[in-house]
C-alpha positions, 0 to 999 in steps of 0.5 A: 631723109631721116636728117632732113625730117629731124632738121625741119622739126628742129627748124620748127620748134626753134621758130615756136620758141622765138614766137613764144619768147617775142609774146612774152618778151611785150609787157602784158596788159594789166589792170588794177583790181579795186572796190566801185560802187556798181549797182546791187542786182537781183537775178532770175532766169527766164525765157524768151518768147515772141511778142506776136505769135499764132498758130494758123488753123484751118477754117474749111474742111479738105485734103492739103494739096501744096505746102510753099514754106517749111520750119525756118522759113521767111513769110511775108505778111499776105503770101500764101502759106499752104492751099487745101483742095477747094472743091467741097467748098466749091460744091458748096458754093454751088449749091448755095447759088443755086439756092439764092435763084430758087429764093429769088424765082419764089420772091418775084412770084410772091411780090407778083402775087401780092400786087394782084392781091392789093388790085382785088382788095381794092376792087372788092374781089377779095377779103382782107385776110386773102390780102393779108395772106399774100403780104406774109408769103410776100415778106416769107419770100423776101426772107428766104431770099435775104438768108439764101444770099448770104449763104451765098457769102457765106459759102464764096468766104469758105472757098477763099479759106482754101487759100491759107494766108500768112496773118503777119510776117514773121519765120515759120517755127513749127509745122504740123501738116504734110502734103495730102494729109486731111485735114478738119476745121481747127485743125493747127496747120503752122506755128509762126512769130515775128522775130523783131519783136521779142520778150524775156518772161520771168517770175518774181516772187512776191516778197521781192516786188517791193525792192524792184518796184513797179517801175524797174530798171533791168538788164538782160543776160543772154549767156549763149551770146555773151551779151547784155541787153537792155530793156525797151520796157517792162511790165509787171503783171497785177496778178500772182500765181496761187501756187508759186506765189509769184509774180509774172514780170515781161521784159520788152527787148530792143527790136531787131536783136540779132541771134535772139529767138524764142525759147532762149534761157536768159538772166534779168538782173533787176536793180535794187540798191547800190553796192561796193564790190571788188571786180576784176574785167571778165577777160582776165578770169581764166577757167580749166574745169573746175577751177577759176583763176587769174594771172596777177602781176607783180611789180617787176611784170611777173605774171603769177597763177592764182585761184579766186572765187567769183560773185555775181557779174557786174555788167558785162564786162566785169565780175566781182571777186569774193576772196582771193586778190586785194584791192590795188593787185593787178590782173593780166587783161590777156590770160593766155599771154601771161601763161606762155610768159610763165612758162618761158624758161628765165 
């Protein structure tokens, strides 16, 4: 058995070495390190937040009786989100009904009373004060009745509000009530935002307005993705904050960005000018801890090891190079291939 083991692991080590040599043994991809004009940039962090979102609040009085969505969860526009116990405000609708009778039994007494009082007026039976009198509990009566209806209304739209509806359709972020708590009017019950519209909010400061512009032209880094967007529209505040002496500039961001949500640290890179740097691709650039290297390539396809310092990123794809290759050197596009190329014994 003890044989066995030691040939499988012979076997097996053989097999790695073979591969190795088969990877390295295929020429590497390379790619020539040079100067190109790309575009100057001026960055500032930022975050992402929803364009359109709320906090839905309660407009009645009640306990919670159901709760039908959660953190996460997809709303459309019209559900039901949650009800509070309606019986205090049916009650109340109650009360302001039978309210709108008395009023109404009070008006049709009056008006009675007031086309008595025209048919003795005009038959000398009565004055005119008797005649004025009956007019002003007549036009009394037609407004209390006019007020009790629409407490009546008042009190139906109450009763409706037990039923908390979803104003737009979006994914719930923050909930702030459970089953049988009690709520009061104003009380914050869901926070919602729709995740197709999105926005980066970053702050300039004001001596670089006048190199962005009004009209900028911005990308946006998202690092958590890896990914560059663009900018649907962006919009400069024609207000500065007194204390940062800064300016708020939104960056309006495709819809429907997959994986983009609010509260997201983000990057906007604003053009201001052209420049001439050295890039390499981001894929050859290597990074073990503290230390930032590429494979450079020689002419006889020799793959070596060498430290650089990194600038800002030129895009997505590319990165510019401070010190440590030349223009024309070339770089190993496939970092870990070049690696397992220098290892193999020659």
């Amino acid at each position: 058995m003890v044989l066995r083991g030691k040939y499988l692991l012979a076997l097996y080590i053989a097999g790695g070495c073979a591969v190795s040599q088969a990877l390295a043994a295929e020429p590497l991809a390379v790619a020539t390190v040079q100067y190109r004009e790309v575009a100057q940039t001026y960055s500032v962090e930022g975050v992402v937040e929803a364009t359109r979102q709320s906090t839905v609040s309660a407009q009645i009085s009640g306990r919670v009786k159901e709760v039908n969505f959660d953190v996460g969860d997809t709303v459309k526009k019209g559900q039901i989100i949650l009800r509070i116990d309606e019986r205090e405000a049916e009650q109340a609708l109650a009360g302001s009904q039978a309210q709108v009778m008395q009023t109404r039994a009070a008006l049709n007494n009056a008006k009675a009373n007031f086309e008595r009082a025209k048919q003795l007026f005009a038959q000398k039976f009565i004055s005119q004060s008797g005649l004025d009198k009956a007019q002003a509990d007549y036009e009394m009566a037609l407004a209390q009745a006019a007020a009790s209806e629409a407490g009546e209304s008042q009190s139906a739209l109450a009763r409706g509000y037990a039923a908390v509806i979803a104003p737009f359709g979006g994914v719930v972020a923050a909930r702030m009530v459970e089953m049988g708590e009690m709520v009061t009017v104003g009380k914050p019950l869901m926070v919602g935002f729709d995740p197709t519209q999105m926005r980066v909010v970053v702050n300039v400061p004001q001596y670089k307005l006048n190199e962005i512009g009004m009209r900028p032209s911005v990308k946006v880094e998202v690092p958590s993705l890896s990914r560059w967007l663009n900018a649907a529209s962006v919009t400069v505040q024609p207000a500065a904050d007194s204390r940062t002496h800064s300016t708020q500039v939104r960056v309006t961001l495709p819809p429907n960005e997959r994986g983009v949500y609010p509260g997201m640290f983000v990057r906007a890179h604003f053009v201001v000018g052209k420049a001439s740097k050295l890039l390499v691709p981001a894929s050859a650039v290597v990074r073990r801890s503290e230390v930032v290297a590429v494979y450079v390539v020689d002419e006889k396809g020799t793959a070596r090891l060498r430290q650089v310092r990194l600038g800002e990123a030129a895009g997505e794809n590319e990165i510019e190079v401070l010190v440590g290759l030349n223009p024309g050197e070339r770089v190993a596009l496939e970092p870990i291939k070049a690696g397992m190329s220098l290892a193999q014994p020659k």
